[in-house]
C-alpha positions in Angstrom: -131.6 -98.9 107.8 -131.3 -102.1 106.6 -131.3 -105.5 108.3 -127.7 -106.1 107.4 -127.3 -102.8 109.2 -128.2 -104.7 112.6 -126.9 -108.3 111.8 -126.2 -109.1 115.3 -129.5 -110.3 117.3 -129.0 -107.3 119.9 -132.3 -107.1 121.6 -131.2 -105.0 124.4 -131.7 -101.3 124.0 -127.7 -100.6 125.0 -127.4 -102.8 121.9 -130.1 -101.2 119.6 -128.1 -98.1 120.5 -124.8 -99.0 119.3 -126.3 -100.5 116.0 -127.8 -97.2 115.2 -124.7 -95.3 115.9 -122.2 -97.8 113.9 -124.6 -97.2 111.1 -124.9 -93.7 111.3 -120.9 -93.5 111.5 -120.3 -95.4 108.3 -122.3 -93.0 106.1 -121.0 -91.5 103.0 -120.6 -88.0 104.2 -118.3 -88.2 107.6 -115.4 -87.0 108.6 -112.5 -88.0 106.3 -108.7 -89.3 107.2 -107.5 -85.7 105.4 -109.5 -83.7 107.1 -109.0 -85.0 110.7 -104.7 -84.3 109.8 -105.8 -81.0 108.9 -107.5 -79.8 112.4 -104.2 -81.6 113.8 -101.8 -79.5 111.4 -103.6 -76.3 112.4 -103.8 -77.2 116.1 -99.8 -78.2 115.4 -99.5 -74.6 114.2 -101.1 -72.8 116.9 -98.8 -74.4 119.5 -95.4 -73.9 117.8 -96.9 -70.1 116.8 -98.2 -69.0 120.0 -98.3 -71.4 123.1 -94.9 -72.3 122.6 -93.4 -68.8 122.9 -95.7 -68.0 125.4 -95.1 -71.0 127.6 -90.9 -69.5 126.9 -92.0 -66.1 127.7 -93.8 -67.8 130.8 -90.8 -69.3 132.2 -88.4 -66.4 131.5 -90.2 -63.7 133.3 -92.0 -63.3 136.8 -95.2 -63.6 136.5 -98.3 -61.3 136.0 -100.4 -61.7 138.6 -98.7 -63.0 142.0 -100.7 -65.7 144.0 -98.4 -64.9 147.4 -100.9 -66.5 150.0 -103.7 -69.3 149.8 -105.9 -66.7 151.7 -105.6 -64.1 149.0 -105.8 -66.9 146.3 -109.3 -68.0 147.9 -111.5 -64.5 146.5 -110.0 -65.5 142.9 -110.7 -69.7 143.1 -114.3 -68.6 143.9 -115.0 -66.1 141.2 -113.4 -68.4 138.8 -115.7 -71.2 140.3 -119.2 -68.9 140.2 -117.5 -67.6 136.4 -117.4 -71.0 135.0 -120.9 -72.5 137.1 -122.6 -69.6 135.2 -121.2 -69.7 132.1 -121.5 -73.2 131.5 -125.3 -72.8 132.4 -125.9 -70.2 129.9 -124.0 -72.3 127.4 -126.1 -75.1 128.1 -129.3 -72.9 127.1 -127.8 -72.4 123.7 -125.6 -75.3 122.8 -125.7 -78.2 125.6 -124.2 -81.4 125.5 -127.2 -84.0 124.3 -127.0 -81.5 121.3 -126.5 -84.4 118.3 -127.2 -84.7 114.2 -130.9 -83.8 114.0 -131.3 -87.3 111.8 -129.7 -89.3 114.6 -131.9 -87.6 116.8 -135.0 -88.4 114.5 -134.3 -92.1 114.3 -133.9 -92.2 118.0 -137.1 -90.1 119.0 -138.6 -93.0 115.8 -138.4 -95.8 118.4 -140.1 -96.7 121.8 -136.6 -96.4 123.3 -136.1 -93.9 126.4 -134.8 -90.7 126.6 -132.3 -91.9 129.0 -130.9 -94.8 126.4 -129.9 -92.9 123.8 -128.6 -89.7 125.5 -127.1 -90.7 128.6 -124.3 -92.5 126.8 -123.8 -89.2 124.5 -124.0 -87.3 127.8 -121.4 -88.9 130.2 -119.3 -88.7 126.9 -119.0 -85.3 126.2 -119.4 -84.3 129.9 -115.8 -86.2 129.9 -114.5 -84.2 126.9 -115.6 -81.1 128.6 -114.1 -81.1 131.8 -111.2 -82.4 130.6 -110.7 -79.5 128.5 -111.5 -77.0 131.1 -109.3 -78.5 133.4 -106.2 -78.7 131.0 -107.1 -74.9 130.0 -107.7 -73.7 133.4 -104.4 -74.9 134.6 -102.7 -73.6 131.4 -104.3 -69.9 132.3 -103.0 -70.5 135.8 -99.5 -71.3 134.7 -99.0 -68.6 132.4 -100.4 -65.8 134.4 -100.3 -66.7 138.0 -96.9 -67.9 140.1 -99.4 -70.5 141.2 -97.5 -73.7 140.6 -94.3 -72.2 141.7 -94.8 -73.4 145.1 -95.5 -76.9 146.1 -97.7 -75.3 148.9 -100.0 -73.7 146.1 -99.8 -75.8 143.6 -101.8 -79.0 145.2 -104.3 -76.9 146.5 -105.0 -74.9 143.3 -104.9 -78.2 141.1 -107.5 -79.9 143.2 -109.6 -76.5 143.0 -109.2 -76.9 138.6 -110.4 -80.3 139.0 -113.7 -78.8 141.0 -113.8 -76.1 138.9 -114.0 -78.5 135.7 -116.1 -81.1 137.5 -118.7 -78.4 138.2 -118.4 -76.6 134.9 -119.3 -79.9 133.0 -122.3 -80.7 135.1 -123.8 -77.1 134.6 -123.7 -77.5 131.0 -125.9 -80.4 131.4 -128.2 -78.9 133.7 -128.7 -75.7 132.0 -129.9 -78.1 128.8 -132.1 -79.9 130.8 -133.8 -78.1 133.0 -136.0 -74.5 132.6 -134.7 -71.1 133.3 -136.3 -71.0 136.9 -134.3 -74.5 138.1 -130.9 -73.1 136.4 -131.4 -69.9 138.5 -131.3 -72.1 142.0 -128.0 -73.5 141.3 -126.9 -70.4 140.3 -128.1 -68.2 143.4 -126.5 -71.3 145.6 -123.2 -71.1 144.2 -123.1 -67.3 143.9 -123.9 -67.3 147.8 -121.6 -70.1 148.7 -118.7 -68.3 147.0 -119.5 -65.4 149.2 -119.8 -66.9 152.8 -116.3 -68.7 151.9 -114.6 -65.8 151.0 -115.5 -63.9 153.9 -115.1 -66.4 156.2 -111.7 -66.9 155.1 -111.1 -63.4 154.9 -112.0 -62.8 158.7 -110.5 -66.2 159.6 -107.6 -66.1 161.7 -105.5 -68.6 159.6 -107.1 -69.2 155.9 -104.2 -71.2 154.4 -107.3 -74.1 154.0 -109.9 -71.8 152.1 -108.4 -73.5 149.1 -108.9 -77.1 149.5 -112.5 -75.6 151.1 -113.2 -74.2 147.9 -112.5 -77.7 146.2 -114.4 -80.0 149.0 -117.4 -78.0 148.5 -116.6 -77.9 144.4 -116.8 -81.5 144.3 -120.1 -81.8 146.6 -121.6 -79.6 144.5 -120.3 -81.3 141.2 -121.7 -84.3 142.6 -125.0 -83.3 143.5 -125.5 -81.3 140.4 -124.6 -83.9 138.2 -127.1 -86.7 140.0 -130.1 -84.1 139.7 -129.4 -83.2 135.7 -128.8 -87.3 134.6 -131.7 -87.9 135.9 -133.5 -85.0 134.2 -132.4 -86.8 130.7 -135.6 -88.5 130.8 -138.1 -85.4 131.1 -136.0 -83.2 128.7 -138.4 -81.6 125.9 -137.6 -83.8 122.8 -138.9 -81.1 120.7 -136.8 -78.2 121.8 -134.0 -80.8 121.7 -134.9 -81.2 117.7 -135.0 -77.7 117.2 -131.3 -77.0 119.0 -129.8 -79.7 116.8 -131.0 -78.4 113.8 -129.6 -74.8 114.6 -126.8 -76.6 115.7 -126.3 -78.3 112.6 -127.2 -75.4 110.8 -124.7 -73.2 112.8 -121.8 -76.1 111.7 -122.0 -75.8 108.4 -121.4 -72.2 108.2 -118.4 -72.3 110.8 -117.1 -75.3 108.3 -117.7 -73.1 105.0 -115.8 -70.0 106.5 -118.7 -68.0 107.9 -118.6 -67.7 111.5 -120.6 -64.8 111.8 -123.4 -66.4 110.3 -123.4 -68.9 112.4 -123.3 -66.9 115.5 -126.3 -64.8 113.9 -128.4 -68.2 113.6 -128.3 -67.7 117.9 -129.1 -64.1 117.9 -132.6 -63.8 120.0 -135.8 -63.2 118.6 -137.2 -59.8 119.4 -140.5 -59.6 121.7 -142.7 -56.6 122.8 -142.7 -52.9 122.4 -144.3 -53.3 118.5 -145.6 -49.9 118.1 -143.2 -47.9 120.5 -141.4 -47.1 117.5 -144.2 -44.5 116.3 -145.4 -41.6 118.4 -149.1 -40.8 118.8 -149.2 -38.5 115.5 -147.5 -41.3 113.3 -143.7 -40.2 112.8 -140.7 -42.1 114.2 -139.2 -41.7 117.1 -135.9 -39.9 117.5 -132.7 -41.7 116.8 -131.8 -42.6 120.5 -135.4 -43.2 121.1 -135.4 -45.9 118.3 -131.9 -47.2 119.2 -133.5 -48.0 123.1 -136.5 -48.8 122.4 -135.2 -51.7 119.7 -132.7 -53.3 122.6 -135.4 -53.3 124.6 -137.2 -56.0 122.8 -134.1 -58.4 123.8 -133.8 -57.7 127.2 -131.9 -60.3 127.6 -128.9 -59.9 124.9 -129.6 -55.8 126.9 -128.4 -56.8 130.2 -125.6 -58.6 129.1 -124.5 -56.0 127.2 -125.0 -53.6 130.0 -122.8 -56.0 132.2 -120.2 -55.9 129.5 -119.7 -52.5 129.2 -119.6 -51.3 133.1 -116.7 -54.5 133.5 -115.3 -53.7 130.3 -115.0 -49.9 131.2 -114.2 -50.6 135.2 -111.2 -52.7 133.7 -110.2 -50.5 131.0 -110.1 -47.2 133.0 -107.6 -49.3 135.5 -105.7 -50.6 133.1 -105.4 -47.2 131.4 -104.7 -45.4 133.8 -102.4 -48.0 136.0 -99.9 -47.9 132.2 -97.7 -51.0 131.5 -94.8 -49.0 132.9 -96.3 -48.2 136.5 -96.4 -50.7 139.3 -98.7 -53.4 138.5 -96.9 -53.9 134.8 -98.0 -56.5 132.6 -101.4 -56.8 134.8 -102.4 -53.3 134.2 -102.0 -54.3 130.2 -104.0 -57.2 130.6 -106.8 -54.9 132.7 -106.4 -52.6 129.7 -107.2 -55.0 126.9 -109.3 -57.7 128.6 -111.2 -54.2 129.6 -111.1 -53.6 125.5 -112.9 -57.0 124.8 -115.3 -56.6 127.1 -116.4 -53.7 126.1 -116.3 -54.7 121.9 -118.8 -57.2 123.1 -120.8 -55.3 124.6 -120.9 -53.0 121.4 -121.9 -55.6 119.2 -125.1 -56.7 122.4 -126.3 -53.6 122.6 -128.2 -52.9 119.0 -129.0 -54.5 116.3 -128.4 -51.3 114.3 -125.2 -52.0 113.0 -126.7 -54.5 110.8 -129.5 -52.0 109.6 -126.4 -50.0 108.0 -124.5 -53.0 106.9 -127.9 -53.9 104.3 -127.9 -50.3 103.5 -124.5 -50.2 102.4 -124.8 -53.3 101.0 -128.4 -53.4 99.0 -128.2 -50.1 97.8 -130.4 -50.8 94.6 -133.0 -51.8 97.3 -132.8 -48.7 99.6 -131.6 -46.4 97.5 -127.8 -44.8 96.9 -128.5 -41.3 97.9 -129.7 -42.4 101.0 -129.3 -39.7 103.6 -128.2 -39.7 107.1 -127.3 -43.4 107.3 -124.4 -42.9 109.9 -126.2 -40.9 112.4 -129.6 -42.9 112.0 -127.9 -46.5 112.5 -124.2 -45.2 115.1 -126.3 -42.7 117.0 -127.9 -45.5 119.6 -124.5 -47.4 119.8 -122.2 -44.8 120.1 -123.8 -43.3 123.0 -125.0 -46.2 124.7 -121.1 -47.9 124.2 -119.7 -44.3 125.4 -122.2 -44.0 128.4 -121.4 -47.6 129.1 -118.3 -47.8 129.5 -117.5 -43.9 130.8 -120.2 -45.2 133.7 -118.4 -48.5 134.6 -115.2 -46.3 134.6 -116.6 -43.8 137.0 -117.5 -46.7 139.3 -114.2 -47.9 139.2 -112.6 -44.4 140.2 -115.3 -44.8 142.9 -113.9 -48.0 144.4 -111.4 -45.6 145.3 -108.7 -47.4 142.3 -106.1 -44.9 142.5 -104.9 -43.1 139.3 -101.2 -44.5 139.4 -100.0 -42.4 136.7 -101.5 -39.0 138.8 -102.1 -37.5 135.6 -106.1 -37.8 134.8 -105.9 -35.8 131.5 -103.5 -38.4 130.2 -105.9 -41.5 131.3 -109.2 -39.4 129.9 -107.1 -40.1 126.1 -106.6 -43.5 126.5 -110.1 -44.5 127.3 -111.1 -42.3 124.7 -108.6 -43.3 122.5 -109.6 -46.9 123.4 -113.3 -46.5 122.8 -112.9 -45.0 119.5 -110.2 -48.2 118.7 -113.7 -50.5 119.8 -116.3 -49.1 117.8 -114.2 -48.4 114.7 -113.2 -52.7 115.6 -117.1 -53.3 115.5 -118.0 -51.8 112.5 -115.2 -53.7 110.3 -116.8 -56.7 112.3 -120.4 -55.7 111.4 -119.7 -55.0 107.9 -118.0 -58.4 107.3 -119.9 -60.5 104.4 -118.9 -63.7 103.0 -115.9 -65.3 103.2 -113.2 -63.7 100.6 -111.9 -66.2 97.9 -108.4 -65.2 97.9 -108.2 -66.1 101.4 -108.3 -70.0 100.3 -104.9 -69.4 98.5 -102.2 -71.1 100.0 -99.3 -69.5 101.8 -96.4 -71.8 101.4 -93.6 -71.2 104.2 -91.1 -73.7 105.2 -93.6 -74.7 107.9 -96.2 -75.5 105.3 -99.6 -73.8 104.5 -100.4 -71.0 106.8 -103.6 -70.0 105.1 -105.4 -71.2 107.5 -103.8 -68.9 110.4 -105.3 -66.5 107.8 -109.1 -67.6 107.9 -108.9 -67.7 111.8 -107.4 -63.8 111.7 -110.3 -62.9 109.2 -113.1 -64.5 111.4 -112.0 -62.7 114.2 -110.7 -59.7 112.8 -112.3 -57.5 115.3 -111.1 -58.7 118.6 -107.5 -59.0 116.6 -107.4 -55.4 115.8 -108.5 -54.5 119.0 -106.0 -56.4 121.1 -103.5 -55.3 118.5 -104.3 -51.9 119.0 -104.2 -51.6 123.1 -101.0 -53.3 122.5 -99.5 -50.7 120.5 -101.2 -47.7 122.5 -99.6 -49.1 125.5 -96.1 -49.1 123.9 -96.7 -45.4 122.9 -94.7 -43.3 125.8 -96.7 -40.3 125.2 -100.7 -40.4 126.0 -101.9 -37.8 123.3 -99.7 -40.2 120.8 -101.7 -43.1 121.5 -104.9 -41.6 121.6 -103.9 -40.2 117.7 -102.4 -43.4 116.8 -106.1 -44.9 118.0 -108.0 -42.8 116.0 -105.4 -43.5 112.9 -106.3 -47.2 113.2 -109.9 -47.2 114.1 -110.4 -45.0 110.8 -108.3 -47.7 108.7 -111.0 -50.7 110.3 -113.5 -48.1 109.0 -112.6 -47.8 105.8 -111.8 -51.6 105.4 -115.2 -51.9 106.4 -116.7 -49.8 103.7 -114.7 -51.8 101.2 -116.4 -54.8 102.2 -119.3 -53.4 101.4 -118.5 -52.1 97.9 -118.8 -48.4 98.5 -114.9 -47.5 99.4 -115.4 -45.7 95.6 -117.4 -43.6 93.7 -118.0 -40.5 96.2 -118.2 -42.2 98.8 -117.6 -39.0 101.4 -120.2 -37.4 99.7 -122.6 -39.9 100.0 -121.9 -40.7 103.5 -122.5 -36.5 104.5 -125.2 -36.2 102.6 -128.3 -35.7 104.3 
């Protein structure tokens, strides 16, 4: 930096601050004029594409889920509230909000300045940013899928519970940055038990029209609280963990910019730990195929129990929704069990093994493996596909437990759906799994009358996976007959297949026999 760089005689450290950042700003390589109008034009897109009609289709139809009473409102406000405490906290671990350039953050850890001086200001910032957005998204979810601002009566108390929910959302994200994994689980455990004590008690309450503005008075306290405790933290925050986020982070940027999202999300993959030689039994040959599958998702027990969680929801929620069908009595709520059940359980897929990249360098680094390799498929799917079946047949079977009637009455016909479903998922996680660099042709423009939609075309490709799946629940469910859309499943899972292989280069040359050989 030079000293033209800090002409003005600022010797405060609010000052020294700003210089630094007015400097940084003005470098060569920011953000440019054309590139800001471009995230515009494609935000432009998305809202005359898809929230318009859906804000249309919103106001033309009744609703899909039905609020009715504040004391049956009060259960959802406070899983939505525990959702988006614990969320924001595990968010915080990965990406929080004093997360900046890793040379911004050199200069600053360079000088005798604080902690507090240089991050607090970034902190209160993008703590603004954040629950602004959550608040404008949460009431966007609530107005599309709820009748919740149909009412006056509803709609003051269920705004003032977005605000809390937003408030408390933004201050988690700090504190899960700042503080270790024991403090974050305090917070956690309090709001998880204060959820719980208010939806009884309004439950068993004789009148429980206020559990709502309950939930947002104690949303608010806690926001408050929470928020005191984690600003205050700034200044004991490890500066070198801090140094090493922003350098993923950065990292992790420049991949999402250049088209490769799955890289990016690969740079936050966690490292392995434990269970070295489990692989290898006593008289020195591998372990079985399952064993192996296991034993490896094991050594992230972490990125395990998430995926565990993700399947028994994911297959609780897709047995409903499956078995309610679009056409029974619940509607357009059972389709949105049915494929938010779908999601779940293709992200579970992905948590559960690392095996699917183990094929994906087979198929692609042939020379270095081998091409008559044999047995790929069942060495790398076997773990997978049975733990994603087990999964999600287990989480289903709880949810027939919970006594969730069968609306159609015919269990044969929901047994091919979830089937037909699961088989939809996987054959959606391998095209995902087997996804390489971003394809040239995809920069070619697409002129329409509304201008360039090739970038509606990147989004698709970087989440093809969920895409297809959604698509494909949404296409089962308008099949009348069950064996139809378990068939039509199958049909487009093999086509994500086979995409898949192309990706890889071996859609050609034998490939069948290749793939049986073993």
């Amino acid at each position: 930096m030079t000293t033209r760089a800090v002409a003005a005689p600022e010797s405060g450290a609010r000052g020294r601050v700003h210089a630094v950042r007015q400097r940084y700003a003005r470098r060569g390589d920011r953000a440019t004029v054309r590139g800001r109008a471009y995230t515009v034009y494609l935000v432009a897109l998305f809202g005359v594409f898809y929230l318009v009609p859906m804000v249309h289709a919103r106001s033309t139809s009744p609703a899909l889920v039905s609020v009715g009473s504040l004391t049956e409102a009060t259960p959802l406000a406070c899983a939505l509230a525990v959702a988006g405490c614990w969320g924001a906290q595990l968010a915080g671990r990965f990406w929080g909000p004093l997360v900046i350039q890793p040379f911004l953050l050199h200069v600053f850890m360079s000088t005798d300045l604080s902690p507090t001086r240089y991050l607090g200001t970034i902190a209160r910032r993008r703590l603004v940013y954040a629950s602004t957005a959550t608040l404008l998204s949460a009431c966007a979810a609530a107005y599309l899928a709820t009748d919740l601002f149909a009412r006056l009566g509803t709609a003051l108390p269920g705004l003032a519970v977005a605000v809390g929910i937003s408030a408390v959302a933004a201050t988690a994200w700090l504190w899960g940055q700042v503080r270790a994994v024991p403090d974050n689980l305090l917070p956690a455990s309090a709001v998880g038990v204060g959820a719980l004590v208010v939806t009884v008690a309004t439950r068993s309450a004789p009148d429980g029209a206020g559990g709502l503005w309950l939930v947002a008075g104690l949303l608010a306290v806690t926001a408050a609280a929470l928020g005191r405790a984690a600003f205050r933290s700034i200044r004991t925050v490890d500066l070198a963990r801090l140094a090493r986020e922003s350098a993923r982070a950065s990292q992790a940027q420049a991949y999402a910019w250049t088209g490769t999202l799955h890289h990016a999300l690969d740079l936050y993959r966690p490292e392995p730990r434990g269970f070295t030689s489990a692989l290898i039994r006593s008289d020195g040959r591998l372990r079985g195929y399952l064993a192996q599958g296991a034993i490896r998702a094991l050594r992230t027990p972490g990125r395990a129990s998430a995926a565990v969680t993700l399947l028994l929801i994911g297959g609780a929620a897709l047995t409903h929704g499956a078995a309610s069908g679009p056409g029974g009595p619940e509607g357009g709520l059972a389709l949105l069990a049915w494929v938010a059940g779908s999601v779940c359980v293709y992200l579970g897929s992905g948590w559960v093994s690392e095996t699917w990249r183990g094929l994906r360098d087979e198929l692609t680094l042939a020379p270095l493996f081998g091409e008559w390799w044999g047995g790929a498929l069942a060495r790398t799917l076997a773990w997978p596909v049975v733990a994603v079946t087990a999964g999600a047949c287990l989480g289903g079977g709880l949810a027939v437990m919970t006594r969730w009637s069968l609306h159609s009455g015919r269990p044969g016909n929901t047994v091919l759906l979830v089937a037909g479903s699961l088989v939809l998922v996987l054959g959606a996680r391998f095209l995902r799994e087997m996804k390489l660099h971003l394809p040239l042709e995809l920069l070619l423009p697409i002129i329409t009358p509304l201008g360039d939609l090739s970038g509606l075309r990147i989004v698709a490709w970087q989440f093809d996976g969920i895409v297809a799946v959604v698509i494909g629940v949404a296409v089962m469910a308008a099949v009348p007959s069950a064996p139809g859309a378990a068939a039509l499943a199958i049909g487009m899972a093999a086509c994500c297949v086979w995409a898949g292989l192309r990706r890889t280069g071996w859609a050609h040359r034998g490939l069948l026999s290749r793939l049986g050989r073993v």
